[in-house]
PQR file of N, CA, C, O and H, with PARSE charges and radii, in Angstrom:
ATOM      1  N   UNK A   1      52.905  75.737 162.564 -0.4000 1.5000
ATOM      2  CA  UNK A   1      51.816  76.066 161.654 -0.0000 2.0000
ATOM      3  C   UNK A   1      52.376  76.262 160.249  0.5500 1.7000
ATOM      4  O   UNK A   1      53.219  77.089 159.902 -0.5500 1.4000
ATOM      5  N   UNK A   2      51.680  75.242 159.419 -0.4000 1.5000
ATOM      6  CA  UNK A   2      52.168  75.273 158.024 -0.0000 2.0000
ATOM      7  C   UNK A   2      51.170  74.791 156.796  0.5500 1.7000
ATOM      8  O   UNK A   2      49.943  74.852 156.720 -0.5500 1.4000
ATOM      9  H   UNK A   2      50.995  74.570 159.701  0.4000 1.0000
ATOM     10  N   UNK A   3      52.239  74.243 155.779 -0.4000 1.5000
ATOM     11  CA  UNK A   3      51.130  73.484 155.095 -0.0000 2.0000
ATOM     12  C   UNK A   3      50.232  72.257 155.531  0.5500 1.7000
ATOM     13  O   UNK A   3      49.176  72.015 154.947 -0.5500 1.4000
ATOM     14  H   UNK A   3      53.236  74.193 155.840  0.4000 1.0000
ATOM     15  N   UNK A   4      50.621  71.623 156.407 -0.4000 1.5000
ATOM     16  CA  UNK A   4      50.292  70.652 157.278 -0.0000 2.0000
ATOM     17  C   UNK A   4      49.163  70.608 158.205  0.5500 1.7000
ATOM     18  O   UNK A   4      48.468  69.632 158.487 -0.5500 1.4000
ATOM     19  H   UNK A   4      51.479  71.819 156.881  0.4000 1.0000
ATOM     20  N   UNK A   5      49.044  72.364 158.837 -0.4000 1.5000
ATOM     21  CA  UNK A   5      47.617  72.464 159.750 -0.0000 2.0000
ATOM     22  C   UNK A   5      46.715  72.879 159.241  0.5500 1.7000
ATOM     23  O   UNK A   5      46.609  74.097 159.098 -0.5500 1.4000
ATOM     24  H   UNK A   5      49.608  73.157 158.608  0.4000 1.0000
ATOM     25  N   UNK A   6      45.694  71.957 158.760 -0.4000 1.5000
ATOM     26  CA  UNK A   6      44.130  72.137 158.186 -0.0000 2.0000
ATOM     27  C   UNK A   6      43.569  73.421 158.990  0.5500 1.7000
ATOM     28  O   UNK A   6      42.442  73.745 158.616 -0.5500 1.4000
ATOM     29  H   UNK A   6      45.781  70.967 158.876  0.4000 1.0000
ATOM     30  N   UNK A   7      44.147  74.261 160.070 -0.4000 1.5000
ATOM     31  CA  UNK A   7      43.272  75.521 160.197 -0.0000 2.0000
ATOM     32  C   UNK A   7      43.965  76.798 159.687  0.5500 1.7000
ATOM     33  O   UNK A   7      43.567  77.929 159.963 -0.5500 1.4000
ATOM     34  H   UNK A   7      45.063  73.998 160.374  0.4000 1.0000
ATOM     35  N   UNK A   8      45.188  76.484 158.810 -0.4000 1.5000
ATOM     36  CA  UNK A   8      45.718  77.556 158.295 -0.0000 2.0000
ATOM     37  C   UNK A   8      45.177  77.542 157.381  0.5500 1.7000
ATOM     38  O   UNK A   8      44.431  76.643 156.992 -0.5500 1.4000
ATOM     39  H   UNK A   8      45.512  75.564 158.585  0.4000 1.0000
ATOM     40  N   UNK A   9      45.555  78.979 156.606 -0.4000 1.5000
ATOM     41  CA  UNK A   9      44.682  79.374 154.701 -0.0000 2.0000
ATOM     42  C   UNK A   9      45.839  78.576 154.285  0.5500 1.7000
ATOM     43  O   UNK A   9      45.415  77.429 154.144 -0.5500 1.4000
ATOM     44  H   UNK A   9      46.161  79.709 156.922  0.4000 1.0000
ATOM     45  N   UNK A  10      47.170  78.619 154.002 -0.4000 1.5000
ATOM     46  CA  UNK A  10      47.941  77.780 153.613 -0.0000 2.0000
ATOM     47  C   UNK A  10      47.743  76.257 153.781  0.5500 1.7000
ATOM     48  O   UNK A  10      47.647  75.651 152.714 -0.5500 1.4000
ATOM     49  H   UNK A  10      47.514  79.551 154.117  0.4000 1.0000
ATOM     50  N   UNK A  11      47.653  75.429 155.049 -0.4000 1.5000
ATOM     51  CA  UNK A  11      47.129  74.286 155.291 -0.0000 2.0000
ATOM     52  C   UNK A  11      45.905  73.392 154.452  0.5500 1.7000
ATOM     53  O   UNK A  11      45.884  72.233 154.038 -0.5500 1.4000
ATOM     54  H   UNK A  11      47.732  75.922 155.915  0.4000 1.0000
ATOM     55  N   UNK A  12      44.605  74.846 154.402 -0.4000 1.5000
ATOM     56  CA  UNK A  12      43.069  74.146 153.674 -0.0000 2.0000
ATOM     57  C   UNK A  12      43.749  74.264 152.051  0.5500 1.7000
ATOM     58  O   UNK A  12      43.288  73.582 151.136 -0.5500 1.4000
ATOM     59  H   UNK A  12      44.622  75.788 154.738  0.4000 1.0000
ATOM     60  N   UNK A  13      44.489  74.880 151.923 -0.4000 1.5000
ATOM     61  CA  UNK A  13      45.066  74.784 150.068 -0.0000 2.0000
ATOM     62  C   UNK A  13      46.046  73.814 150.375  0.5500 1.7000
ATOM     63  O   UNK A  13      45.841  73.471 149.210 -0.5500 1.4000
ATOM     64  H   UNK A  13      44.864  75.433 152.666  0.4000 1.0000
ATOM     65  N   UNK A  14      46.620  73.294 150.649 -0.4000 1.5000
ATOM     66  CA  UNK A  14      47.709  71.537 150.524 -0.0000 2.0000
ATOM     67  C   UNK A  14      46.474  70.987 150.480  0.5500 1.7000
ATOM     68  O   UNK A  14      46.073  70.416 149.466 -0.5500 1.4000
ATOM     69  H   UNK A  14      46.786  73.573 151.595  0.4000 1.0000
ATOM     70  N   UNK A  15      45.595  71.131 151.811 -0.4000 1.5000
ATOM     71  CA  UNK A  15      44.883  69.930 151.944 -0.0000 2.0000
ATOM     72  C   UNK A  15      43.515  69.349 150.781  0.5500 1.7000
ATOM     73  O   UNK A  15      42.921  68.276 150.673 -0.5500 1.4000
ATOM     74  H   UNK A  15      45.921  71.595 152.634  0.4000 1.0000
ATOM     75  N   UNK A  16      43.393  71.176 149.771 -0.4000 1.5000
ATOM     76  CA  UNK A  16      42.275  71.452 149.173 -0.0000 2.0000
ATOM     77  C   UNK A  16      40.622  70.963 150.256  0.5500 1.7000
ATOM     78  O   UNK A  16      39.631  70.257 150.069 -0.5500 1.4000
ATOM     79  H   UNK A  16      43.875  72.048 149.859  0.4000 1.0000
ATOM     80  N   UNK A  17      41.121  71.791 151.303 -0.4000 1.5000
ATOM     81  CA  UNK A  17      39.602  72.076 151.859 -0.0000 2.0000
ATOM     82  C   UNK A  17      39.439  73.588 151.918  0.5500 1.7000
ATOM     83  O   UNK A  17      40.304  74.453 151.779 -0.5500 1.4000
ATOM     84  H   UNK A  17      41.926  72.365 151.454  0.4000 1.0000
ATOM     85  N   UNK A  18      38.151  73.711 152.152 -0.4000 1.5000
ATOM     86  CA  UNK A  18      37.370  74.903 152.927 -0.0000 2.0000
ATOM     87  C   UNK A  18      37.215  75.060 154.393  0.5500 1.7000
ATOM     88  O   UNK A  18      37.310  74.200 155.269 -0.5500 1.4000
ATOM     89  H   UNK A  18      37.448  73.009 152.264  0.4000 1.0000
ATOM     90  N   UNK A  19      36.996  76.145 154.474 -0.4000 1.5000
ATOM     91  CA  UNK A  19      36.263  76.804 155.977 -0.0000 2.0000
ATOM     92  C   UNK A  19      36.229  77.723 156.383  0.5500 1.7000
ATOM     93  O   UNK A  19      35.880  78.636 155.635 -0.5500 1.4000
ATOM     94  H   UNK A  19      36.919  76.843 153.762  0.4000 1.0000
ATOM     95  N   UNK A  20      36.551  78.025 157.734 -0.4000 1.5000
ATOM     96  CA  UNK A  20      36.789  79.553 158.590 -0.0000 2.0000
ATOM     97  C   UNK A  20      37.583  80.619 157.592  0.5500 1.7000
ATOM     98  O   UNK A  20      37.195  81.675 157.092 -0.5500 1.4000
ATOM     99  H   UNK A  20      36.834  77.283 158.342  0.4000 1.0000
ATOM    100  N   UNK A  21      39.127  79.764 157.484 -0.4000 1.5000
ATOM    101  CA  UNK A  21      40.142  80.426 157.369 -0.0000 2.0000
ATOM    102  C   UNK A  21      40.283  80.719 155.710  0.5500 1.7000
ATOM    103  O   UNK A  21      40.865  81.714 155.277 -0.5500 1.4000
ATOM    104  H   UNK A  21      39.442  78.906 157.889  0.4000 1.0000
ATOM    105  N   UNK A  22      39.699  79.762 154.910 -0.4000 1.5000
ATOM    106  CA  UNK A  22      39.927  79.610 153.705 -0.0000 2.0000
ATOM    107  C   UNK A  22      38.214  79.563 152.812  0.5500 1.7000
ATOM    108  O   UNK A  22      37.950  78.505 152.240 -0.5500 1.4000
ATOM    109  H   UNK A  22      39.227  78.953 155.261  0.4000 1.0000
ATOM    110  N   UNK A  23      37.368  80.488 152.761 -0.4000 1.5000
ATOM    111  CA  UNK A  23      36.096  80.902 152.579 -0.0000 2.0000
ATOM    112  C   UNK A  23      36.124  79.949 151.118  0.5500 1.7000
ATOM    113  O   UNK A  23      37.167  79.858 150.470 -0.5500 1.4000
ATOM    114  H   UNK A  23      37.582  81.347 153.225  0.4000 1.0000
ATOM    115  N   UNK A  24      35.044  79.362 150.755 -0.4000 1.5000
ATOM    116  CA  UNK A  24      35.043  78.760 149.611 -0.0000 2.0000
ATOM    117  C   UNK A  24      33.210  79.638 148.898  0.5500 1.7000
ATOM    118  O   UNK A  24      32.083  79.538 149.383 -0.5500 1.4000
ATOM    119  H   UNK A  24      34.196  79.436 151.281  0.4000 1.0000
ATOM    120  N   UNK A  25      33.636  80.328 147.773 -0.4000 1.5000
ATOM    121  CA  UNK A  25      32.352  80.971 147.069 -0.0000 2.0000
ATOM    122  C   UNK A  25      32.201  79.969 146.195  0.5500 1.7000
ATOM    123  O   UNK A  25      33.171  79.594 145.538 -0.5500 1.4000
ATOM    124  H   UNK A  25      34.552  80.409 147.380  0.4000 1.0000
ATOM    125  N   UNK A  26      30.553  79.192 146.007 -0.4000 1.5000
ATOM    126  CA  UNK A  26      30.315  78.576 145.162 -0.0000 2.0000
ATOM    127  C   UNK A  26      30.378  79.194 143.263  0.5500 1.7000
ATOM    128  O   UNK A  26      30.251  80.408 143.106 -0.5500 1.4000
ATOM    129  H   UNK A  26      29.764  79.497 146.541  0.4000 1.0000
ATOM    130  N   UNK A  27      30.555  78.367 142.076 -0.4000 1.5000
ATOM    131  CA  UNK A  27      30.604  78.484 141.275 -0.0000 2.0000
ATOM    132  C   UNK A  27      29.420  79.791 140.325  0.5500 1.7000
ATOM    133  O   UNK A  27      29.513  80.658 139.455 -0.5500 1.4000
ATOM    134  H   UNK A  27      30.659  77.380 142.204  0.4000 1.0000
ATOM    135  N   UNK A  28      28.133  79.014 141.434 -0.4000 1.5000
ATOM    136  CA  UNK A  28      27.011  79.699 141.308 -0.0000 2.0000
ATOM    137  C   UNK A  28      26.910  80.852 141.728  0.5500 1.7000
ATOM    138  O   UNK A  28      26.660  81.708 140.879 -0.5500 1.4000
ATOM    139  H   UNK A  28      28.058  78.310 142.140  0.4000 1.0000
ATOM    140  N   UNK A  29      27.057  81.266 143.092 -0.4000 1.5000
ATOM    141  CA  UNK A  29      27.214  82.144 143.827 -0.0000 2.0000
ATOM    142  C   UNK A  29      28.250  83.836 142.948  0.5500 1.7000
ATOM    143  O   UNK A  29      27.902  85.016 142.884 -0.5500 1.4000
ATOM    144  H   UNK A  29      27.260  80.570 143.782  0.4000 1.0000
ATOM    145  N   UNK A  30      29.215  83.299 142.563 -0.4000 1.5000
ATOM    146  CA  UNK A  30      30.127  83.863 141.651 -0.0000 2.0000
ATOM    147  C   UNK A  30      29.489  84.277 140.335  0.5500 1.7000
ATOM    148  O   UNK A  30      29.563  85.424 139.895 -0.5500 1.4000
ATOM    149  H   UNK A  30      29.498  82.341 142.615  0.4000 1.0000
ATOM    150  N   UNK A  31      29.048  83.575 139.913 -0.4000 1.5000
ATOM    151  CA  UNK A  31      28.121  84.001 138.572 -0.0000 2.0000
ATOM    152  C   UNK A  31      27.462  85.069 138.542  0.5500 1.7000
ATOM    153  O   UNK A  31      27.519  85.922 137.656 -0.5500 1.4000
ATOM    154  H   UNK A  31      28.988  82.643 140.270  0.4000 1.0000
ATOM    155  N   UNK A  32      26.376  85.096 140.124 -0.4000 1.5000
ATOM    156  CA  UNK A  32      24.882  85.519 140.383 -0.0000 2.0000
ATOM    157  C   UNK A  32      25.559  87.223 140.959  0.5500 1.7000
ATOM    158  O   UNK A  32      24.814  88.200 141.031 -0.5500 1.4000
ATOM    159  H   UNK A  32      26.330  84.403 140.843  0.4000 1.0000
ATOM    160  N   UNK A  33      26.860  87.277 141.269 -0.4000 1.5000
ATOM    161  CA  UNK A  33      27.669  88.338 142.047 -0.0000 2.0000
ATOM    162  C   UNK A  33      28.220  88.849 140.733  0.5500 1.7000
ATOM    163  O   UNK A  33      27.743  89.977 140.603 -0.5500 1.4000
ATOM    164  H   UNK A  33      27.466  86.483 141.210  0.4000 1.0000
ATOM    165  N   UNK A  34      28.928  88.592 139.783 -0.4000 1.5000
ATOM    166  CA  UNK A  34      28.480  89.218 138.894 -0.0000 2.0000
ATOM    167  C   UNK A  34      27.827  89.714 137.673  0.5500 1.7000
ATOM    168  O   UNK A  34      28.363  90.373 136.783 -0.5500 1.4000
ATOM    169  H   UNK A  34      29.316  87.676 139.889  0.4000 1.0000
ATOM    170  N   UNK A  35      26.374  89.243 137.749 -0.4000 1.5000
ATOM    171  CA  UNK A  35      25.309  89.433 137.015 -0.0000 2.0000
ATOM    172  C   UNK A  35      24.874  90.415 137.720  0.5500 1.7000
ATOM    173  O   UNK A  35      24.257  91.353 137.215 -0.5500 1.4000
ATOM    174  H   UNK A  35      25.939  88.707 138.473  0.4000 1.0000
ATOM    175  N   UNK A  36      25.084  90.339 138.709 -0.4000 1.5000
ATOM    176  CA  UNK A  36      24.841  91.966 139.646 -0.0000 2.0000
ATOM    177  C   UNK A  36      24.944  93.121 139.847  0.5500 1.7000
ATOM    178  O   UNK A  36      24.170  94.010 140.203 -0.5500 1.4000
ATOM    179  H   UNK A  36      25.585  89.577 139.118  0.4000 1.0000
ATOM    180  N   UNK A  37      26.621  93.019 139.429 -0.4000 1.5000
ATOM    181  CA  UNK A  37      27.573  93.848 139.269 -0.0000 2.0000
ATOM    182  C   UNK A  37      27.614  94.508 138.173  0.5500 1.7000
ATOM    183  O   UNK A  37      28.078  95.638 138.019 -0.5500 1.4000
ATOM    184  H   UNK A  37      27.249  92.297 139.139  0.4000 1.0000
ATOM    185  N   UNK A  38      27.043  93.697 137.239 -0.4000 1.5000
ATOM    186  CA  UNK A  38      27.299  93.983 135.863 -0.0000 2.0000
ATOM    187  C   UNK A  38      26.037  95.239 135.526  0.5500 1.7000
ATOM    188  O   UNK A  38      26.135  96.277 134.872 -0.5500 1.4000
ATOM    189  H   UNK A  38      26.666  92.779 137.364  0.4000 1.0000
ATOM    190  N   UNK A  39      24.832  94.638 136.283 -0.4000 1.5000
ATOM    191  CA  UNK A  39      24.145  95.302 135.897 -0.0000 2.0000
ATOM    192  C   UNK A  39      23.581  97.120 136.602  0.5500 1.7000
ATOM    193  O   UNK A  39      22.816  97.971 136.149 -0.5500 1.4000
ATOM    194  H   UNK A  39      24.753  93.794 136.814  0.4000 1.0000
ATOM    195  N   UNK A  40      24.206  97.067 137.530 -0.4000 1.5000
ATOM    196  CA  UNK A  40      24.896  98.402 138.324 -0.0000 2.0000
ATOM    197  C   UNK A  40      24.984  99.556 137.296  0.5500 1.7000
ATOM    198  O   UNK A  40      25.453 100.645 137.629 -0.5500 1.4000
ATOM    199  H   UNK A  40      24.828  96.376 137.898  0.4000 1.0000
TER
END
């Protein structure tokens, strides 16, 4: 298990994917989290 296995967090970053192991927050999503925050 390395950079090589797409189900490691190390693996989905070589491979630049997402998933289980490696959560991907959209651009949007990030924005709207803190416009949220902000306003707390």
């Amino acid at each position: 298990m390395g950079r090589g296995d797409r189900r490691t967090k190390k693996g989905k970053i070589t491979a630049g994917s997402y998933g289980i192991s490696r959560p991907h927050v959209s651009p949007a999503k990030k924005k709207a989290a803190a416009k949220k925050a902000a306003s707390k």
